[in-house]
N, C-alpha and C positions, 0 to 999 in steps of 0.2 A: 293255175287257179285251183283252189282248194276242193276236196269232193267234197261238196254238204249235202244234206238231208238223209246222210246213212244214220241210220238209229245206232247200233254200233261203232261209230266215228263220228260220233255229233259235229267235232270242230275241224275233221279232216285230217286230224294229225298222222296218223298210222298210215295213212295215204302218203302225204308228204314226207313223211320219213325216210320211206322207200324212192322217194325221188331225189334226196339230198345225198348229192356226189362225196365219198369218200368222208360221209358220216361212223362213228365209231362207237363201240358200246356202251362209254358212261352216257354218250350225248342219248343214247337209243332208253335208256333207264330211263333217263330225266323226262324223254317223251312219254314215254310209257304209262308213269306216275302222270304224268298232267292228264293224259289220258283218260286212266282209271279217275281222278279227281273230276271229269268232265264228264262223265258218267249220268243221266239223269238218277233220283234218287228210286231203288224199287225196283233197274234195273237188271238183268241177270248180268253180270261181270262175265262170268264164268261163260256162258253160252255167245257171248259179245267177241270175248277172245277165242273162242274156238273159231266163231265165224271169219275172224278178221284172219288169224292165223292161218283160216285152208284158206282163203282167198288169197295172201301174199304167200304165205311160206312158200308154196309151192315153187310157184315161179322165181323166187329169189332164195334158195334152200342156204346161200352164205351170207347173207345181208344177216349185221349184227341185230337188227332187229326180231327177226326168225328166230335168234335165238333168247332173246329177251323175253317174249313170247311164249317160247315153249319152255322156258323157265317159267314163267307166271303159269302155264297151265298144269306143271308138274308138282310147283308148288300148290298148286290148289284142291290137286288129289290127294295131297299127304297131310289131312290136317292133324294138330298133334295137343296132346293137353301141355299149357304152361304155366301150371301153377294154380293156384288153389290151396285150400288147407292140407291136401293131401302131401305138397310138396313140400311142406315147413316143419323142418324137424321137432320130433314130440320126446317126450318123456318119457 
């Protein structure tokens, strides 16, 4: 049965991810994103995944999930400029 009422896993997903035997890292993506898309709006992402990441990583340090995760939070410290007028070559 699914965990609901976590504010940070609204739908339960990142709960059940962890419990599906011999799941692999695109299927761990795909959650991920539905995920983040199930997000209410105003939400903080970023403190959502940290919470969820100390609460599973831990215990599952090789669960492709763990690492999809700390992907997303690595990404989330390195933001970068992509474009803009600055990037469009001038005269």
């Amino acid at each position: 049965m699914p965990k609901t009422g976590d504010p940070h896993d609204p739908k339960g997903l990142i709960y059940e991810a962890y419990r599906i035997e011999g799941i692999t890292a695109p299927e761990c993506r795909t959650i991920f994103l539905d995920w983040a898309l199930s997000l209410p709006v105003g939400s903080d992402q970023r403190a959502s995944l940290a919470d969820l990441h100390g609460r599973y990583g831990a215990e599952a340090p090789d669960h492709p999930m763990t690492a999809v995760m700390q992907d997303g939070l690595a990404a989330e410290q390195a933001p970068r400029r992509r474009g803009g007028w600055r990037s469009r070559p001038r005269n």
